[in-house]
C-alpha positions in Angstrom: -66.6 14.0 -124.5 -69.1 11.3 -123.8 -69.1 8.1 -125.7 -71.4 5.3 -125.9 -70.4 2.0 -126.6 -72.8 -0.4 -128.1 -72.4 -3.8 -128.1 -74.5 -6.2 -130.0 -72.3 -9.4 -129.4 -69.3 -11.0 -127.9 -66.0 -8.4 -128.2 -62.7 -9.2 -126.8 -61.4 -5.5 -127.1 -64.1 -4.0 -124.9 -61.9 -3.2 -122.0 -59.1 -2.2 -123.8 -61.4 0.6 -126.1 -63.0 1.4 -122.6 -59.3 2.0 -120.9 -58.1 4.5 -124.3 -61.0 6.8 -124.0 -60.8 7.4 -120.5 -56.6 7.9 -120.8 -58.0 10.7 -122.7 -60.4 11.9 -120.2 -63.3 10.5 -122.3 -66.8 9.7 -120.0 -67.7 6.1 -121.5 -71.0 3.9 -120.7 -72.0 0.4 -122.6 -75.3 -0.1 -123.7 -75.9 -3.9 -124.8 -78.6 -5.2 -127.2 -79.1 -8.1 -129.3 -77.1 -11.1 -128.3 -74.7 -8.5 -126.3 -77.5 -8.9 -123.4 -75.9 -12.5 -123.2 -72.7 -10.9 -121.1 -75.0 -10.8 -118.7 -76.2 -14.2 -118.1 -75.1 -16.2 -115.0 -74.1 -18.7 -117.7 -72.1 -16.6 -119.8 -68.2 -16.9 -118.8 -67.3 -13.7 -119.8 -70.3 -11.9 -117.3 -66.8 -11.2 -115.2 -65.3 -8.8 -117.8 -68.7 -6.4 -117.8 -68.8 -6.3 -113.8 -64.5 -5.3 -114.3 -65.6 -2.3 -116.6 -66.7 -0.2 -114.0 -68.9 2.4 -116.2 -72.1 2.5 -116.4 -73.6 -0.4 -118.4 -77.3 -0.5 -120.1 -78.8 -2.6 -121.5 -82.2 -3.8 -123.4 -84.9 -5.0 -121.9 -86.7 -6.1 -124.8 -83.4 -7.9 -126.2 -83.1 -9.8 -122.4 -86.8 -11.0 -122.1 -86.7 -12.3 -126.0 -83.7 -14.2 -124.7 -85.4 -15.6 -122.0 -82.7 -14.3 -119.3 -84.3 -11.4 -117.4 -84.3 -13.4 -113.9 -80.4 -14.8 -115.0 -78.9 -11.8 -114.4 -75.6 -11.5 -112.4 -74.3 -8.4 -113.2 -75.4 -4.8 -112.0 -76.9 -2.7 -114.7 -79.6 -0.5 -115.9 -82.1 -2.2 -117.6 -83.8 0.4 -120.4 -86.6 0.1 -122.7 -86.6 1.6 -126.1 -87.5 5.4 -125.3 -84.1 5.3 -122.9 -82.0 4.1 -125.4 -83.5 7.0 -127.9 -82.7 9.2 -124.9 -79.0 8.0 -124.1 -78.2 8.0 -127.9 -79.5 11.4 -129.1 -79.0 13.2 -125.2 -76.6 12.1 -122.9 -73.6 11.1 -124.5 -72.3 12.9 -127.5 -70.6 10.0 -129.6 -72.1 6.1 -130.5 -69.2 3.7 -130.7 -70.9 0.8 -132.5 -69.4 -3.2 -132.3 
């Protein structure tokens, strides 16, 4: 099973969800939007916890450049516009884990 995590803000449990599916043999990716984009930013102290996950990580490119932190960047990701998302909710993974 394939499950996509998305992450709107701030969560302290991230890793720990991420570590449970895959004990189970679960495929997981994050996709961040909204003021999750933030975990992202050079200024953001927990930027060190995304670039630990090691899966796949998305996130908005709308949601960064309304933020203003497209160039601020430090962690490795896919940035997606709106018909990827579409594509990585209803296609690639089977399950949306929403927090």
């Amino acid at each position: 099973m394939k499950f996509l995590i998305w992450l709107s803000g701030e969560c302290s449990s991230l890793h720990e969800i991420i570590t449970a599916l895959q004990k189970k043999g679960n495929e997981v990716g994050v996709l961040l939007v909204q003021d999750g984009v933030f975990l992202t930013d050079k200024g953001c102290p927990h930027s060190k916890e995304i670039i630990d996950l090691q899966v796949p990580v998305f996130v908005s490119k709308m949601h960064l450049e309304e933020r203003g932190i497209v160039d601020r960047m430090v962690v490795d990701v896919k940035v997606i516009e709106y018909p990827e998302m579409v594509d990585l909710m209803m296609e690639q993974y089977d399950k949306i884990i929403s927090m």
